[in-house]
N, C-alpha and C positions, 0 to 999 in steps of 0.2 A: 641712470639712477645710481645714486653712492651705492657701493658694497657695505661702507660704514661710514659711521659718523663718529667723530670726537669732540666732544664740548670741552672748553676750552676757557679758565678763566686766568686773568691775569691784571697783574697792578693797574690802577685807574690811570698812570704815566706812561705804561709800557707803551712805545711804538715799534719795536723791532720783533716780537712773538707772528704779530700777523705776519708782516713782511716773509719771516723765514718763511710760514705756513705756505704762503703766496709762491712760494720760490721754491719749496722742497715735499710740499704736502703731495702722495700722489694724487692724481687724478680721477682716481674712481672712487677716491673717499672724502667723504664731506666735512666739513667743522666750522663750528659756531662759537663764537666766543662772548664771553661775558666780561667785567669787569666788579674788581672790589675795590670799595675805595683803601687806600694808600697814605693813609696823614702823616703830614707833613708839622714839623714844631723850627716856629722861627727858617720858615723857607727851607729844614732839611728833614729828611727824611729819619724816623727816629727808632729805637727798638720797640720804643712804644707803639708806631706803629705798624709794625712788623708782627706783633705778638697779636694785634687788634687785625690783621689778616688774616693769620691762624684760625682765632677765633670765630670769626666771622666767615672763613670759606666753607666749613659745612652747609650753613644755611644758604650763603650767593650758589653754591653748586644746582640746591633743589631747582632754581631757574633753569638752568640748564636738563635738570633730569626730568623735564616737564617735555623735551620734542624728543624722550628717550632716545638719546645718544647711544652707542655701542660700548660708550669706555667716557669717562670724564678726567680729566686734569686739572692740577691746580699748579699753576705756572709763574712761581715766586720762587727761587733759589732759597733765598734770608729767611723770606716768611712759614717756607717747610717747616722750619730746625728752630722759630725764634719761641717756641715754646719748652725746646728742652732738647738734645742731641740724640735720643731716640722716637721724639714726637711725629718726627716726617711718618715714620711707618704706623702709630697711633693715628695722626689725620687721616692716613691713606684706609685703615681700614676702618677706622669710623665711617667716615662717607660715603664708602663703599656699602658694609651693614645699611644704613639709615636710607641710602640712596638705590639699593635693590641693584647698582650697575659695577662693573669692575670700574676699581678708582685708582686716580696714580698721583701722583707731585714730586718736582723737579729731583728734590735730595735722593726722596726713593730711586727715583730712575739713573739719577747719576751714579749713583750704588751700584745697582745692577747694570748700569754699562761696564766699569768701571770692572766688577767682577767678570762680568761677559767676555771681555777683552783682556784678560787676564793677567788685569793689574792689579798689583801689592804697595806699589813705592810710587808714588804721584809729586809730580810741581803739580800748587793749587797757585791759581792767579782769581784776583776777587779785584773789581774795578772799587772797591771801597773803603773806608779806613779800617784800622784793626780791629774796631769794636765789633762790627759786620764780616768780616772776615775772621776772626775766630769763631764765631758759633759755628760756622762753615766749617773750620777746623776741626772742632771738635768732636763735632759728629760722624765726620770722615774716619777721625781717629778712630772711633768709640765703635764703627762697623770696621776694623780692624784695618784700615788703609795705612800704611807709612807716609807722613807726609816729608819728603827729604828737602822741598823750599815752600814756601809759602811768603803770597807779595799780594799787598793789600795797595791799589792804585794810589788811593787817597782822594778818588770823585767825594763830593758832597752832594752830591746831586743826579738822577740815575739819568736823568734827559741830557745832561751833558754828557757822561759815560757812553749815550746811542750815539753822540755825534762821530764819536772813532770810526774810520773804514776800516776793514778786513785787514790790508795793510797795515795802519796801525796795530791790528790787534794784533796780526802776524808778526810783526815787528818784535813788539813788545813780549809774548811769548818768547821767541825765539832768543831773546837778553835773558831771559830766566829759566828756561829748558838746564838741566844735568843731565849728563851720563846716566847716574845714580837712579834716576825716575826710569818706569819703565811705562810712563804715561803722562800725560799732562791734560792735566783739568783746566777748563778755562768757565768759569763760575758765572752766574746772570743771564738772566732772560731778555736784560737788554743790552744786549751788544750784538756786534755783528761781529759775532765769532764763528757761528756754525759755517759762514762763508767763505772761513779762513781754512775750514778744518782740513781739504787734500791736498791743498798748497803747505802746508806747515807737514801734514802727514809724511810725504815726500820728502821736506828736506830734514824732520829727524829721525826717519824711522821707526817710529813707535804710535800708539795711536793716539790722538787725541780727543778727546770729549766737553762736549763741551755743554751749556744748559737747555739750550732750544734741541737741538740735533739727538740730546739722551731724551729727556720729556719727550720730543715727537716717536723717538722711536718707542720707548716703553708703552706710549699710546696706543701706536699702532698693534704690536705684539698683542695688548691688551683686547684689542678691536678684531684680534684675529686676520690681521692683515700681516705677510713675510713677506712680502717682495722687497726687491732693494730700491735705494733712491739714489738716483743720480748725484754726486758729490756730499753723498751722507759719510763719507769715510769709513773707514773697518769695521765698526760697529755695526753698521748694516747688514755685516755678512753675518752677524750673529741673531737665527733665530729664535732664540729661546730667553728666557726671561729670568734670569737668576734670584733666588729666595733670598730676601734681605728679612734678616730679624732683629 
């Protein structure tokens, strides 16, 4: 039987959230996911509806707070922050209040990786164009991160963004990695980044973070679960959960 559970929602496009779950979630804890819808204007993906995520992940969570889960998450990088660059930590504890459960989402948790592993000065990599990658910015900024590069892919589309392997994203990271960073962010719930994270850790030395691997971990913390995960990188070794405000 699970020790715990983490409910688990995420864009109605996402396919790479489970996957990590499938590959990195331990075993003695359970999770359930749900889904909100994600709209789309003229085939892309818009703030419009990123803001309409926002808003609507309180309510898609009570589904989930119905098999009382141990911890719930809302698992959209964009959709955290598309309400305002301190909002991640307003939804997180809304839902939290309204839902009776510890609550988390991706921005929050990449915060507190971020400080966990005790980083100041960050490369941000965002698979999106700038408009979607600055709120991401800004928010980083705004909880006192140095951002010293910031590189927005230019996907228009997050399903094509899943197509990259680890390699790619390893690649790609490592073209935009500085000295100057003492971290590197690699931003979105659909990529397969977290699969990249101890092959990349390895060849820059520093640690990397990235959306799926900070959200599951903040989860699990949340869940009352410390054990380590098998290729979860440095992060892992950090028990405790740093106060984001």
């Amino acid at each position: 039987m699970a020790q715990a559970r983490i409910g688990m929602i995420v864009p109605s496009l996402n396919t790479i959230a489970e996957d990590d779950c499938r590959r990195f979630m331990p075993a003695e804890v359970g999770y359930h996911v749900h889904r909100v819808r994600l709209r789309r204007r003229e085939g892309r993906v818009s703030m419009d509806g990123l803001l309409q995520a926002w808003l609507e992940a309180e309510d898609e969570a009570a589904l989930l707070a119905d098999l009382r889960p141990t911890a719930i998450l809302f698992n959209c990088t964009g959709a955290s922050v598309a309400h305002g660059p301190r909002d991640d930590v307003l939804l997180a504890r809304r839902m939290s209040q309204s839902l009776g459960l510890p609550a988390t989402n991706t921005m929050v948790a990449i915060k507190q990786a971020l400080r966990a592993v005790g980083a100041t000065s960050i490369v941000h990599v965002c698979p999106f164009a700038d408009e979607f990658s600055e709120i991401e910015r800004a928010s980083l900024a705004d909880a006192g991160l140095r951002i010293v590069h910031s590189v927005g892919l230019g996907f228009t589309d997050a399903r094509s963004a899943a197509q990259m392997t680890p390699e790619d994203v390893a690649e790609i990271a490592l073209k935009h990695d500085t000295p100057e960073a003492d971290a590197l962010l690699l931003s979105c719930a659909n990529v397969r980044a977290f699969e990249a994270v101890t092959t990349l850790e390895a060849r820059l030395g520093k640690p990397v973070i990235t959306s799926n691997q900070a959200a599951m971990w903040a989860a699990l913390r949340l869940a009352g679960w410390t054990g380590p995960v098998g290729g979860g990188g440095r992060l892992f070794e950090c028990r405790d959960l740093p106060e984001v405000a």
